[in-house]
C-alpha positions in Angstrom: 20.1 -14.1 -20.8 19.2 -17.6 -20.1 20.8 -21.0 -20.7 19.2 -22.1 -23.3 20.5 -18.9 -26.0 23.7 -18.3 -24.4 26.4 -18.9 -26.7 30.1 -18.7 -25.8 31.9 -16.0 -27.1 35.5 -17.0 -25.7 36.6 -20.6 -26.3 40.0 -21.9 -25.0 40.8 -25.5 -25.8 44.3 -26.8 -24.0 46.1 -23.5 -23.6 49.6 -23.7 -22.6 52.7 -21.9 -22.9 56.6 -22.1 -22.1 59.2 -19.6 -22.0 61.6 -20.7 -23.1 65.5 -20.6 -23.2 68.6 -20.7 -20.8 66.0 -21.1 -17.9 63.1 -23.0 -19.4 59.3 -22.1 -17.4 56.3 -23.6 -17.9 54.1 -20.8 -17.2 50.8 -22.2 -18.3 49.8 -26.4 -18.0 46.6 -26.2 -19.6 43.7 -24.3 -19.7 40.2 -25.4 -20.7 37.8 -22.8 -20.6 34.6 -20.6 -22.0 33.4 -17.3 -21.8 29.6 -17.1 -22.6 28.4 -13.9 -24.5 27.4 -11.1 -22.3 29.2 -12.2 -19.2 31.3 -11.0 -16.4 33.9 -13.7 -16.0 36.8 -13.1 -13.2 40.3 -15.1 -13.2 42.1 -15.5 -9.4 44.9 -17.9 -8.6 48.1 -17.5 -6.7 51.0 -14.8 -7.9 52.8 -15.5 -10.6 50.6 -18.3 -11.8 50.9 -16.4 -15.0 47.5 -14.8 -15.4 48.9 -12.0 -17.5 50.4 -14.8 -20.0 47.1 -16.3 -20.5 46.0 -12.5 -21.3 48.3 -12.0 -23.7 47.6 -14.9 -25.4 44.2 -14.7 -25.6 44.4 -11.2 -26.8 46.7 -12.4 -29.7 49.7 -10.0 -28.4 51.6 -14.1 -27.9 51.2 -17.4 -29.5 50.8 -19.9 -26.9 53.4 -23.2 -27.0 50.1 -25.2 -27.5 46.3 -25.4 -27.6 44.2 -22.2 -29.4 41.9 -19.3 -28.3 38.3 -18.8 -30.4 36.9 -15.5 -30.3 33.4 -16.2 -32.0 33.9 -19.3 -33.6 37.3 -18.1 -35.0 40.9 -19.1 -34.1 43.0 -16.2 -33.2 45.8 -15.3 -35.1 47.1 -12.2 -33.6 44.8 -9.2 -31.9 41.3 -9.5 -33.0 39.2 -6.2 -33.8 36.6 -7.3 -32.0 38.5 -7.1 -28.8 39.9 -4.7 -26.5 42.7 -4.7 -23.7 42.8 -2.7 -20.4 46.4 -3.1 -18.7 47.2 -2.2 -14.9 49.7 0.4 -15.7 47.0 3.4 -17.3 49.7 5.9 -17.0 51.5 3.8 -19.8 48.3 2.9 -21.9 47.6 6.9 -22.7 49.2 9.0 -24.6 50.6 12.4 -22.4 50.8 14.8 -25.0 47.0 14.3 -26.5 43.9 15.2 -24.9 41.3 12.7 -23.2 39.0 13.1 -26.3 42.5 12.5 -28.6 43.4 9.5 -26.8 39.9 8.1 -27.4 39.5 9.4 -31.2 42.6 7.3 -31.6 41.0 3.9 -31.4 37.9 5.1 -34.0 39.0 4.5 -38.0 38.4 7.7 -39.8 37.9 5.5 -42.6 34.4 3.9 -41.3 33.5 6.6 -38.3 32.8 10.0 -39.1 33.5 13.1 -37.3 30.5 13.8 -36.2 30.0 10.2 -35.1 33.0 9.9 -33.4 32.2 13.0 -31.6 29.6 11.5 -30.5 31.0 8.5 -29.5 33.4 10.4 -27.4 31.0 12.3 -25.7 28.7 9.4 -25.1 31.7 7.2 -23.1 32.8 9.8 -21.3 29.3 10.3 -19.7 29.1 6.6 -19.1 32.4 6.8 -17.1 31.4 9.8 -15.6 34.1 12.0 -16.8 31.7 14.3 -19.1 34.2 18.1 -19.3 37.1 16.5 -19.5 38.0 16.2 -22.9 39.7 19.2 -23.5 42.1 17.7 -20.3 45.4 16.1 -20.6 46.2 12.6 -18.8 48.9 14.3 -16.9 46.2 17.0 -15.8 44.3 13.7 -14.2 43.9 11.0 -11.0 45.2 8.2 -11.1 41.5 6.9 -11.0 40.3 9.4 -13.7 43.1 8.2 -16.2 41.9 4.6 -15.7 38.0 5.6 -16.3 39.9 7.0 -19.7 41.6 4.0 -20.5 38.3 2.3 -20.3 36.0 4.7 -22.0 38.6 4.5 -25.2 38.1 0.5 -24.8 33.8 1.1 -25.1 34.5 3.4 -28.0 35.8 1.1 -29.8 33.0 -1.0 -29.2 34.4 -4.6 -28.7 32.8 -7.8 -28.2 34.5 -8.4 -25.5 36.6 -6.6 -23.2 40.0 -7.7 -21.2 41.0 -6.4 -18.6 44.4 -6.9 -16.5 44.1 -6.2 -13.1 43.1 -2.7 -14.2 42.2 -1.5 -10.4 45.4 -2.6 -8.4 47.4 0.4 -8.7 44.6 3.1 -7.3 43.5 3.6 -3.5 40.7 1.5 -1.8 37.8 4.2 -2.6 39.1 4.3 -5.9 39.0 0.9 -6.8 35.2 0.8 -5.2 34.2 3.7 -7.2 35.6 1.8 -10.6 34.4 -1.7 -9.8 30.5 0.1 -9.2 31.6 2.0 -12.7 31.9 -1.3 -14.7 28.9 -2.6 -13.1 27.2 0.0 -14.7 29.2 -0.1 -17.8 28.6 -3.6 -18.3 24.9 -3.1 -17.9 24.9 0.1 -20.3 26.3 -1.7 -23.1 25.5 -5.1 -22.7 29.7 -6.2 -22.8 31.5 -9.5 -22.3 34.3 -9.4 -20.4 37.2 -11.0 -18.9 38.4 -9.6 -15.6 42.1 -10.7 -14.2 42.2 -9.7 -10.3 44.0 -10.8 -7.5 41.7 -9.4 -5.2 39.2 -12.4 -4.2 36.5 -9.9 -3.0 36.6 -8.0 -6.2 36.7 -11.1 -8.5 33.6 -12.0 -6.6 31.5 -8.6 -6.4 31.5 -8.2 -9.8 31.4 -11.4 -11.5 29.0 -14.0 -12.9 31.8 -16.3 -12.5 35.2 -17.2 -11.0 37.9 -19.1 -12.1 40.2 -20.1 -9.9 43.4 -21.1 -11.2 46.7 -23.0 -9.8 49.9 -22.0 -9.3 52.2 -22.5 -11.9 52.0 -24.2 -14.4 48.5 -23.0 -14.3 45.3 -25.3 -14.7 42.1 -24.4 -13.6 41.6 -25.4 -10.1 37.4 -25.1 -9.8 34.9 -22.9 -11.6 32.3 -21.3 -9.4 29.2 -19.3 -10.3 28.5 -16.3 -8.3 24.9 -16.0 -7.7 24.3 -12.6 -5.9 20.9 -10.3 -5.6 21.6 -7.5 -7.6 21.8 -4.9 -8.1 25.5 -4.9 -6.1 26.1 -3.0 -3.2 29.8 -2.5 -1.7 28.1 -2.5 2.2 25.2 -4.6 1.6 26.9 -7.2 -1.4 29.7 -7.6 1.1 27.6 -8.4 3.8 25.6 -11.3 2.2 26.2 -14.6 3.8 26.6 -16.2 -0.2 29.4 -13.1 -0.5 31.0 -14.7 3.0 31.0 -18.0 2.1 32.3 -17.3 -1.5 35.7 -15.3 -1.0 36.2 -18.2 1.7 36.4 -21.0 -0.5 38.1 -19.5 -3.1 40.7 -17.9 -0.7 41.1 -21.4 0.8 42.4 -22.8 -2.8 44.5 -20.3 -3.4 45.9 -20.7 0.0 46.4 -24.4 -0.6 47.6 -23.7 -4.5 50.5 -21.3 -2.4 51.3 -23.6 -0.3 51.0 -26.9 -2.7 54.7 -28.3 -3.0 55.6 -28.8 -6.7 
């Protein structure tokens, strides 16, 4: 998509939040930011710089202390239906006692989607995260990598405009995590998402985006925005290997060294 017709599908205008109470934190100092339509935007900063509070405002789940979120024009006021959520923890986001296809059908309202569409629909995102035979399966019956690809095929069913996602690879082994970054490559191509990607893995937040953000530690601002401009389609030898890759996960690993180290 070029410049000239991309639109922004994620606006965030002076987001900040506190926690408040006995011992008052400033988790977020202001965030100004967009997400354009179709994209592949990744967040990095140093722990507990409270990425996961910016999710869950964004998302709607909390109200920030100040600023808004715009998903399409429109302030958000609680979770939009136009947007999904994929935590970390995928052994918490399913349910144990229904099957892979159940946990899916679960997101699709009877009232608008058939049952032979949502059949469908089911069968259709389980190909796409190559899990096609295991709908008859329960979670428990699953890798930790399979329930994940789950998680995320019940996020395309229900067919958001844009998809968050919180770190959704750090609890899986290396070839794991490989295998699912290359799976939303190819997920991202086959439907055509935006989406919002929270890492704190600098070489992932780089292989697969269009852009980084790179935020401080907190109270979070963002430190630099950098465009990731990378021959496709990605490779996990050959992407890695590119000089732009090289010189890419070294700056942004140099500010978040300096955010760590940064007296407040």
């Amino acid at each position: 998509m070029s410049a000239t017709t991309t639109k922004d599908l994620l606006t965030i205008e002076g987001l900040g939040h506190v926690y408040e109470g006995k011992h008052r934190h400033e988790a977020i100092g202001r965030l100004d930011f967009t997400v354009p339509e179709g994209a592949f935007v990744s967040i990095v900063g140093p722990s507990g710089c409270g990425k996961t509070t910016m999710l869950r405002c964004l998302s709607g789940l909390m109200r920030p202390s100040r600023g808004r979120v715009l998903l399409a024009g429109e302030p958000v006021d609680g979770v939009p239906r136009d947007l999904a959520l994929v935590f970390q923890d995928y052994s918490r986001s399913l349910f144990p006692w229904r099957t892979v296809a159940s946990n899916i059908a679960f997101v699709l309202d009877r009232r608008t989607v058939g049952p032979e569409a949502r059949q469908e629909r089911i069968a259709e995102v389980l190909e796409a995260v190559g899990l096609t035979g295991a709908a008859d399966k329960y979670p428990w019956q699953l890798s930790g990598g399979m329930q994940q690809r789950v998680a995320i095929a019940r996020a395309l069913a229900y067919r958001p405009s844009i998809l968050l996602m919180d770190e959704p690879f750090a609890s899986v082994d290396a070839q794991t995590r490989a295998e699912l970054e290359d799976l939303m490559l190819d997920v991202r191509r086959r439907f055509g998402m935006t989406i919002l990607f929270v890492t704190h893995d600098i070489d992932e937040s780089v292989y697969l985006a269009d852009r980084v953000l790179v935020l401080s530690k907190s109270p979070s601002t963002v430190v630099d925005t950098l465009e990731v401009d990378l021959p496709g389609p990605r490779d996990q030898v050959a992407t890695r290997e590119e000089e732009a890759f090289v010189h890419l996960r070294s700056t942004i690993a140099r500010m978040i060294r300096d955010q760590s180290t940064r007296r407040a």
